[in-house]
Each structure stands twice: as structure tokens, then as C-alpha cells.
N, C-alpha and C positions, 0 to 999 in steps of 0.2 A: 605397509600402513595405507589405508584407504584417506585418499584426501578428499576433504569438504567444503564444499564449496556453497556459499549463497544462493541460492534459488531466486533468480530474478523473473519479475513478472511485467506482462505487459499490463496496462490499463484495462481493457477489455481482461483480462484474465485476474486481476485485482476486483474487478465489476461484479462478477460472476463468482470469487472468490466470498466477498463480502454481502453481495446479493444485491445491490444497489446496480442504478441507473449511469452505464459509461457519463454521462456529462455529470452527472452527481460528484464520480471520483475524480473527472478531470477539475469540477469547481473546487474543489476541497483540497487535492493535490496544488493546484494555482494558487492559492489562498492560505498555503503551507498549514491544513491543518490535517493534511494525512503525508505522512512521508515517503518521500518521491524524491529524484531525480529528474532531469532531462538530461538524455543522451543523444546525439545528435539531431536533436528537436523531437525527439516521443518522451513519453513519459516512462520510466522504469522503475520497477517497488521489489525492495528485499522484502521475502515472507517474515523472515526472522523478524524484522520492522515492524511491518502489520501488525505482525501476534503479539508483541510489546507494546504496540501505540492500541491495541485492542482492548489489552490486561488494566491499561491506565486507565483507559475512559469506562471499563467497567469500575473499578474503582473508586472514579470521580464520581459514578453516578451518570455521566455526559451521553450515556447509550438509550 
């Protein structure tokens, strides 16, 4: 059985992921309005997250 595992992302890699400006995701991840971690002071994002907190805000309309 193949184990699966979270795909974690850096900031920079979240940035580029979403197309937006590194300090954009850091404001937004600080501001807890994109979900994020800190791990030993950087910032860390599940893709599974993103693509969930993505699916909402199209939903809301919020995009």
C-alpha cells in the first residue's frame, strides 16, 4: 500500500503556486486569512488546504 502523505509548501512556492506576490501571501497567511502554519519561524501551507480554502472563496464569490 502506497502511503500519502501532505504536500507541504513553502511561502515562496504557495506565491507562485497561487500567482500572487511572496509579501501578499505572507500578509494574508499573518492575518489568518489563507491557511498556514509556522514551523520553526517560516511559514508552511498543505496544498490540500489551499485547494479547500480556494473552492470556498470561489463559492463566496471572495476571488
Amino acid at each position: 500500500m502506497q502511503e500519502t502523505r501532505p504536500t507541504i509548501m513553502t511561502l515562496d512556492e504557495v506565491a507562485r503556486y497561487l500567482r500572487l506576490h511572496k509579501s501578499t501571501v505572507y500578509r494574508m497567511a499573518r492575518e489568518g486569512r489563507l491557511p498556514g502554519n509556522k514551523v520553526a519561524g517560516q511559514w508552511r501551507f498543505k496544498k490540500e488546504r489551499l485547494v479547500e480554502w480556494f473552492e470556498k472563496q470561489e463559492e463566496l464569490g471572495e476571488l
